[in-house]
Structures are given as C-alpha cells and as structure tokens.
ROVEX-669026 format. One record per residue (C-alpha): x, z, y; residue in three letters. Coordinates in steps of 0.001 Angstrom, whole numbers, plus 524288, in hexadecimal, padded with zeros to 5 digits. Layout:
# residues N
+-------+-------+-------+---------+
:    c1 :    c3 :    c2 : drenlum :
+-------+-------+-------+---------+
:     X :     Z :     Y :     ALA :
...
+-------+-------+-------+---------+
# end
This chain:
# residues 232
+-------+-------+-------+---------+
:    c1 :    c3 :    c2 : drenlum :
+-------+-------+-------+---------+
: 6EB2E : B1647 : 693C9 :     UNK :
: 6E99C : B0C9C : 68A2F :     UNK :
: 6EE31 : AFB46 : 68EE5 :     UNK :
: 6DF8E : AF97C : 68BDC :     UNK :
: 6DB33 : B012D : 69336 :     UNK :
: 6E3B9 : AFCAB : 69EEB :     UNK :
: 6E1F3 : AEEAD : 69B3C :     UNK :
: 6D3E9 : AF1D4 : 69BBB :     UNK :
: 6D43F : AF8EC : 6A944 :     UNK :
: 6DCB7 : AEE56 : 6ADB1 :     UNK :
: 6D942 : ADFE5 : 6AA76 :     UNK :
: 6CE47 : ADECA : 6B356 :     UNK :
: 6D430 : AE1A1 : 6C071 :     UNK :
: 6DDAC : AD876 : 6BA77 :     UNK :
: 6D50A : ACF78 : 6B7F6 :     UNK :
: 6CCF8 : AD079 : 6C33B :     UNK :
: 6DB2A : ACFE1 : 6CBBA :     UNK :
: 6DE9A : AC1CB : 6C413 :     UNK :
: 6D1AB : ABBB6 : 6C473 :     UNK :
: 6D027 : ABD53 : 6D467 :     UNK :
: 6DC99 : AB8F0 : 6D54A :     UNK :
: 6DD19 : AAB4D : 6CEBD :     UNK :
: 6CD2C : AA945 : 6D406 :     UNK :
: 6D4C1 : AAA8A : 6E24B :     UNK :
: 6DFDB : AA390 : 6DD7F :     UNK :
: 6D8D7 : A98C0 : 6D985 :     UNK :
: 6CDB7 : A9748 : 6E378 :     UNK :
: 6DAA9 : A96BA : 6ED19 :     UNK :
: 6E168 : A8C12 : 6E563 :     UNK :
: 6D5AA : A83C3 : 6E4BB :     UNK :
: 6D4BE : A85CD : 6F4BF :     UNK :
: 6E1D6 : A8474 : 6F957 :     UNK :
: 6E555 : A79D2 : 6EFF5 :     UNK :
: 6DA3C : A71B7 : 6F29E :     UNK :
: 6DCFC : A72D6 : 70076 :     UNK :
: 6EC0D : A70C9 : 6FDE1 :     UNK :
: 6E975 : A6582 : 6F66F :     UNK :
: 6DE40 : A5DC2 : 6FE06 :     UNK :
: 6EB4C : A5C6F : 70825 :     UNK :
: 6F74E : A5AA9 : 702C6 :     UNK :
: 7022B : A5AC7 : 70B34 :     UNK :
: 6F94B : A61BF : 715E0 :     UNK :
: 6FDEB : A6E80 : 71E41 :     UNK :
: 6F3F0 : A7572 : 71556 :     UNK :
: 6FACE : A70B1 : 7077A :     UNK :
: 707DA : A742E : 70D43 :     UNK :
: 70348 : A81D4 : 70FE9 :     UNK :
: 6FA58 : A82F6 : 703BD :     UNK :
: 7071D : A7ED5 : 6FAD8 :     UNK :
: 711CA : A83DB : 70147 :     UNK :
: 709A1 : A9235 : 701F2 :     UNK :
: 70666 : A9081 : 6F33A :     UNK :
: 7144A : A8D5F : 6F023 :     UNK :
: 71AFA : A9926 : 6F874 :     UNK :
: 71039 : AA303 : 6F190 :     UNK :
: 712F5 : A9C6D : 6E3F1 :     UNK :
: 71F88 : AA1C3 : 6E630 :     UNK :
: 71CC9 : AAF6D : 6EBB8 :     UNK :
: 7201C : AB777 : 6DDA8 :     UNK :
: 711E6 : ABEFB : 6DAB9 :     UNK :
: 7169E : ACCC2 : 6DC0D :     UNK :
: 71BF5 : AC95F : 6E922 :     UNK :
: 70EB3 : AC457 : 6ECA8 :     UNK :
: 707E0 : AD137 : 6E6AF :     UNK :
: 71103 : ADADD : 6EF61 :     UNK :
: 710B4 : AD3E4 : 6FB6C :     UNK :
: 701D2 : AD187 : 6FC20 :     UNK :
: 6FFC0 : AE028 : 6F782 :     UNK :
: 70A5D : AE4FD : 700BF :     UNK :
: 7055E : ADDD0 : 70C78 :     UNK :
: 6F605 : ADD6C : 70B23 :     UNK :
: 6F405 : AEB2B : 70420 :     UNK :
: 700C7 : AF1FB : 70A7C :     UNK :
: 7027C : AEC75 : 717AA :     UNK :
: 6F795 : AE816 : 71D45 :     UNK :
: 6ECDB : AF1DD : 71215 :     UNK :
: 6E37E : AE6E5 : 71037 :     UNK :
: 6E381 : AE73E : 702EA :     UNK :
: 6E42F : AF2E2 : 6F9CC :     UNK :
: 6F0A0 : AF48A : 6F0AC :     UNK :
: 6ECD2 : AF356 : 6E3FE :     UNK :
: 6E2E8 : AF8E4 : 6D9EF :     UNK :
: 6D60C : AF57D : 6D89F :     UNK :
: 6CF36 : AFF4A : 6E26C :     UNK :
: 6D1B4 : B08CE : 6EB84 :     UNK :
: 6DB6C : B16B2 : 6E3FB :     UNK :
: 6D08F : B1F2D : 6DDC1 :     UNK :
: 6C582 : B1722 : 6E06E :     UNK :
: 6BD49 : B0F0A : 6D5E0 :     UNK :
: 6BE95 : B0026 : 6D72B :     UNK :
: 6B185 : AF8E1 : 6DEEC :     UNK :
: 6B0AF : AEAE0 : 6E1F8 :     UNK :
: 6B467 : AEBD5 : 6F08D :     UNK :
: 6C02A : AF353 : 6EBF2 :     UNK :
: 6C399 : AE9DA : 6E022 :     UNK :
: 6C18A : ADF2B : 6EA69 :     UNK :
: 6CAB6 : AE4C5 : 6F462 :     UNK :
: 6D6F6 : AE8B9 : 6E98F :     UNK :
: 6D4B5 : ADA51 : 6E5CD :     UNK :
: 6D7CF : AD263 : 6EF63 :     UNK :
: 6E426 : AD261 : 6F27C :     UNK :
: 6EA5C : AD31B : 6E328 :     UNK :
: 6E16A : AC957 : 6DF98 :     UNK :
: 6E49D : AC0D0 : 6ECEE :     UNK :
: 6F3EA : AC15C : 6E9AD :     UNK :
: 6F453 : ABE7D : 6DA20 :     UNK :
: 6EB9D : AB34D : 6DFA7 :     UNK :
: 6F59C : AAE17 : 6E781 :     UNK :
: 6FF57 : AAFD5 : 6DF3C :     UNK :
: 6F7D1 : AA698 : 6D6AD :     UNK :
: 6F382 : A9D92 : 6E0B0 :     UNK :
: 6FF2A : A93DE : 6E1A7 :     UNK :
: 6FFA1 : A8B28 : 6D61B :     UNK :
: 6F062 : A8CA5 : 6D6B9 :     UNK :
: 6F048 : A861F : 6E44F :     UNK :
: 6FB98 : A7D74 : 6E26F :     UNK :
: 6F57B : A77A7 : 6D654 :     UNK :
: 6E672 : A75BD : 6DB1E :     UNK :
: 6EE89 : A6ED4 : 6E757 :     UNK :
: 6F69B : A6533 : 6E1EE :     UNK :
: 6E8D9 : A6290 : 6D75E :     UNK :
: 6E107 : A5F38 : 6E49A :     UNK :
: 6ED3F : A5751 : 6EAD6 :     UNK :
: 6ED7C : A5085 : 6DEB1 :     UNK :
: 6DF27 : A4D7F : 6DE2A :     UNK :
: 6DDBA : A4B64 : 6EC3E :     UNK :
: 6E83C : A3EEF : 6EA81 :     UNK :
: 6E300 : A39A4 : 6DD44 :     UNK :
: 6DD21 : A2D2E : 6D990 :     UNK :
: 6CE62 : A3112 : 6DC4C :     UNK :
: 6CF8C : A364B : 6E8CA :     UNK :
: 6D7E3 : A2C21 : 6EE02 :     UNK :
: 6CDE2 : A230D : 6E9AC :     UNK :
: 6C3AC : A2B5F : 6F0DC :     UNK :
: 6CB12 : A2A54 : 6FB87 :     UNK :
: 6CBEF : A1C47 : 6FCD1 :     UNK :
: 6BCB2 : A1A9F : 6FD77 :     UNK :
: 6BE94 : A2409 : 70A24 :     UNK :
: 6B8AF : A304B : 70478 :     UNK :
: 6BD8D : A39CD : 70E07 :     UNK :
: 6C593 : A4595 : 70992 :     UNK :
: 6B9B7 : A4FFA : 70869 :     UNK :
: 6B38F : A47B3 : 6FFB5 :     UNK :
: 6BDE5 : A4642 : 6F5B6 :     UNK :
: 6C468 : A5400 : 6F583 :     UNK :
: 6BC7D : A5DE0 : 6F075 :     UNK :
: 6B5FF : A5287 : 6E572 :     UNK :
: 6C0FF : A48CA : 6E2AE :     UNK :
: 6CC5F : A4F7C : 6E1DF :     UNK :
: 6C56C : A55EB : 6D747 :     UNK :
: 6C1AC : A4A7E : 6CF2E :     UNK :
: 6D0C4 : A44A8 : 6CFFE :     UNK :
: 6D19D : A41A7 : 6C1CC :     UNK :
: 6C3FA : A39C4 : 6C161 :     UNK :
: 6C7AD : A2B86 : 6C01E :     UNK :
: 6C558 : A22A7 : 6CD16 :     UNK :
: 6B96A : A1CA2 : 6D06E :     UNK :
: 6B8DF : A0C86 : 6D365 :     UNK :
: 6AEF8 : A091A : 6DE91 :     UNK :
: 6AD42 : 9FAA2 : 6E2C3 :     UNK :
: 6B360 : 9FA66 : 6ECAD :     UNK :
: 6C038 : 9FB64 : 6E631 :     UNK :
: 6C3B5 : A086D : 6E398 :     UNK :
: 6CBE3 : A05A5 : 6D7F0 :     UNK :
: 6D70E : A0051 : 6E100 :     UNK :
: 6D4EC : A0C86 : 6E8C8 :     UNK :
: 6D813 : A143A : 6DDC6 :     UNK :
: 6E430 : A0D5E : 6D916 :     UNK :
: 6DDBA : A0600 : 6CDB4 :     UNK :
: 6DD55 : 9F958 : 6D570 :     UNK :
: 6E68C : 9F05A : 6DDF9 :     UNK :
: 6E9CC : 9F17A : 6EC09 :     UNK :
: 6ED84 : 9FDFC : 6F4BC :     UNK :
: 6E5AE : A0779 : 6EE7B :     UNK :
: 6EE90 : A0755 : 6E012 :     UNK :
: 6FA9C : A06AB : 6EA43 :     UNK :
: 6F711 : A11B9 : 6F1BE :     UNK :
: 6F52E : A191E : 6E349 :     UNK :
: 70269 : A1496 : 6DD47 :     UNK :
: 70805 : A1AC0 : 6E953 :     UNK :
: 7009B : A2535 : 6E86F :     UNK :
: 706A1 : A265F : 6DA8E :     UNK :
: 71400 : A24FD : 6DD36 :     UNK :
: 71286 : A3009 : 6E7C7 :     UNK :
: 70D32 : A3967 : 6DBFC :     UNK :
: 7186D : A35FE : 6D344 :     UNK :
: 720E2 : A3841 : 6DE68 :     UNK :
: 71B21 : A4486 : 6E181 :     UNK :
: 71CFC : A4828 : 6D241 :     UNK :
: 729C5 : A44E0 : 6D224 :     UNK :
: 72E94 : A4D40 : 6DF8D :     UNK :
: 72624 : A5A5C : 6D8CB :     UNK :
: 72F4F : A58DE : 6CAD5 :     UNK :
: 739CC : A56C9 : 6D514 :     UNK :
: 736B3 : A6327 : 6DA71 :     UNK :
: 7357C : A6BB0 : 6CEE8 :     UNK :
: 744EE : A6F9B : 6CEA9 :     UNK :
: 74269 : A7419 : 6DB8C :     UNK :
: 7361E : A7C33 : 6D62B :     UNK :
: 73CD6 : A811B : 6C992 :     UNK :
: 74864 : A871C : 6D391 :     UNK :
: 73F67 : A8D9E : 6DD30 :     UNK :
: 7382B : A93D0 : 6D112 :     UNK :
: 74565 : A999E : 6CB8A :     UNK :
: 748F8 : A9DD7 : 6D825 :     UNK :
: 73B2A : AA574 : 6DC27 :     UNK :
: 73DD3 : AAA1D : 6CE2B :     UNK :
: 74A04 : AAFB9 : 6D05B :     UNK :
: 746C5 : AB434 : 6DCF5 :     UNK :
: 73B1B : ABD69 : 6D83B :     UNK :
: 74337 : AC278 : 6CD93 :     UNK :
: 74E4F : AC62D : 6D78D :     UNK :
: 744BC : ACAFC : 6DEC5 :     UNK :
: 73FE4 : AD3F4 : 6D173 :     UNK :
: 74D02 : AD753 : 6CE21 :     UNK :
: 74E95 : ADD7B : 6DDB7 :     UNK :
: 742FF : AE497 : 6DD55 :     UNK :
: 74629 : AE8EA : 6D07C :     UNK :
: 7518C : AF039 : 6D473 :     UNK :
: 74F3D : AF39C : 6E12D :     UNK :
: 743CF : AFB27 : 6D92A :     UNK :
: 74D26 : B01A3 : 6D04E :     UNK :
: 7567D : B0584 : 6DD06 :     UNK :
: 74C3E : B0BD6 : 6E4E9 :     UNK :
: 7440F : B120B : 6DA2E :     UNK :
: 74CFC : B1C80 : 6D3B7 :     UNK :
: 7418A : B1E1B : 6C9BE :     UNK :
: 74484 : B115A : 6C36A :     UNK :
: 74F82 : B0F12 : 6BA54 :     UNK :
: 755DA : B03C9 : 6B5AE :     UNK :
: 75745 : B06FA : 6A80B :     UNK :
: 74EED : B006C : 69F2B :     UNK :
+-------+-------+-------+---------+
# end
C-alpha cells in the first residue's frame, strides 16, 4: 500500500484523537486553575498542584498502559483500541465510545503545565494592583473575580475619595502595605531560582529512571521472546 494512501486513511482519526484531546485539556486547565488560583494556599490548590505535579511526572506511555489496562482490561468499560467494534463499519455512537478513553488520557497527559500555568496567571492577577484596589473600596470577592482579575494590566482608577493612596501611588498605609507586598514577590522570585537545582536534579533523575526502566523492558523482551534477536 502506498504512505499516501495510509497517511490518507490515517490523519483524521489522528486528528480527530489530538483535537478532543487539547479541547478537554484546555477546558480543564481553565477550570481547575481558576479554581486553584482564586485560593492560593487553600486545601483545594494543594490538591490541584500537588495532583498536577505527580501526573506531570507520570512518563505518557505509562499513563497509556495503565488507563488501557485498567479501564478496557480490568474493569471492560472501555473498548481496547480501534475505532469501532472488529468487522464492523465505524458510526458515531461507536466513534464516540473508542474515543473516550484515548482521547481522556493524552488529555491528561497534557493537562499539567496547562493547569499549572492558567493557576499561577489567576494567583497573579488575583494579588495585582487593580484588584487590591478593588478591594479596598469593599467590593466583595464575587464581584472582582470573574471581571478584574481579567483586566490586571489596565492601569488603576483614582476616585475622590483617595484611591490613589490605596493603590500605592500616594502616602500613608496603602503604598506601605504595596512595598511589602513587593518585597514578598521578589522574595518569592528569589526562593523559585533557588529551587531550580532542585528541579534540574529531579528531571535527570525521572530521566534516568524511564530509560532504566526502557533498557529492562528491553531485555526482558529479548529474554522471553526467542523470536527476537539482538543482532542488528
């Protein structure tokens, strides 16, 4: 058969596989990370990071064989693989049903850095300038999540009742409270490039460990198979 031809038979199941994937990637990320990031330092950021940063390190194939091994082997609530049932033509239910749990797991596999980066953005936003400001006037919390946080980078408003010392550009506690605020930021800055020696280790060491991992499966292939040989 000609690579056309397969390319053509191929690319879009592929396509369909990637593009349901990152949509429920991304629609996650946005979620979680909002919700992560409207708290920071709550019980649900903990979780929400810590479960983002444990997956992040989960190697992809070892995600792909234990969700197919558990919810299409174990438990049969998902079918296998292909696109519809052996010697039967593809439909939408059956598309549907194949779908769901390749597309759910290359999802996840993409879903850390997604939701680890729209969280710190809304952490970020949720302690900037603006909403601070909003905050001082006593606009409660549901009015200046969903709208504020997004306008972050707009440049503070000045009421007359002295809003510019709320917002650091005057004298008195308000500028304090934001030079504080500041030094806490830099300080935060500088414990993060503190901690990237401690990153860069557990990288090489996840690293190594998948290739060990590789090079065991490798040959425990080449023991138990006596069809394989290990002459190039």
């Amino acid at each position: 058969m000609p690579v056309s031809e397969v390319f053509a038979e191929r690319l879009p199941w592929t396509l369909l596989l990637s593009g349901t994937a990152l949509a429920v990637a991304v629609l996650s990320a946005l979620v979680w990370g909002t919700v992560a990031g409207l708290r920071p330092g709550s019980w649900s950021d903990r979780v929400i990071t810590r479960v983002g940063v444990l997956v992040q390190a989960v190697p992809p194939f070892v995600l792909a064989l234990g969700s197919v091994t558990v919810f299409a082997v174990v438990l049969r609530w998902a079918p296998v693989a292909g696109a519809a049932a052996p010697g039967e033509a593809p439909t939408f239910g059956g598309v549907v049903t194949h779908l769901v749990l390749p597309a759910c797991t290359l999802a996840l596999t993409q879903l850390p850095w997604l939701l680890l980066a729209v969280r710190t953005a809304v952490a970020r936003a949720r302690g900037s300038e603006p909403v601070r400001a909003a905050r001082a006037r006593g606009v409660s919390p549901p009015g200046w999540s969903p709208v504020t946080c997004c306008r972050s980078r707009s440049p503070p408003r000045h009421d007359r009742g002295g809003a510019a010392a709320r917002t650091g550009r005057g004298r008195g506690a308000g500028g304090g409270d934001l030079r504080l605020a500041g030094h806490r930021r830099r300080a935060g800055l500088l414990g993060a490039v503190a901690r990237l020696p401690l990153l860069a280790a557990l990288t090489l060491a996840t690293t190594a460990v998948v290739l060990l991992g590789s090079l065991l499966a490798d040959s425990a292939y080449l023991f138990l198979d006596p069809r394989v040989s290990a002459d190039v």
